[in-house]
N, C-alpha and C positions, 0 to 999 in steps of 0.2 A: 216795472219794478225789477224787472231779471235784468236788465242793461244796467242799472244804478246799483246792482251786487257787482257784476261782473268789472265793471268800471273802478270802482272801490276796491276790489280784490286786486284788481290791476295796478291798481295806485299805492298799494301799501305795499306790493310785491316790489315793485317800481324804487318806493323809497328803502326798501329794506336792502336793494342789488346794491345801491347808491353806497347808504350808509356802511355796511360792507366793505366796498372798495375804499371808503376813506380810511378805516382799519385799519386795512392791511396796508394803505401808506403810512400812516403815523406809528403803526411797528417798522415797517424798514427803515422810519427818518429814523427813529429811537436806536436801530441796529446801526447804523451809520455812523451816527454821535460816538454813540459807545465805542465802535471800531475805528474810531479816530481818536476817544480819549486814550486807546488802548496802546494807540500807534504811540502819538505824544509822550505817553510815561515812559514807553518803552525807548523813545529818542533821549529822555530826557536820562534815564538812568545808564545808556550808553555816556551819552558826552560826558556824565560825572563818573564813571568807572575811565575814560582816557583821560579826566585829568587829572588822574590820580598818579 
């Protein structure tokens, strides 16, 4: 019985590190995007202030 906790505590330990780490990637994909829409606007409002 005491192998089939430890095993189970293991495993949900196990899924918990997992899910975690996909986290904290799908916040830095999200930080990425946005630091490219950021760039983008920021190109875009240049070239229309030079062709003024």
């Amino acid at each position: 019985m005491t192998k089939k906790i430890y095993a189970t505590f293991g495993a949900v330990l196990i899924a918990a590190a997992m899910l975690s780490g996909c986290g904290n990637t799908i916040r830095g994909a999200g930080q990425d995007i946005a630091g490219t829409v950021e760039g983008t606007q920021a190109a875009g409002r240049s070239v229309e202030r030079a062709s003024r």
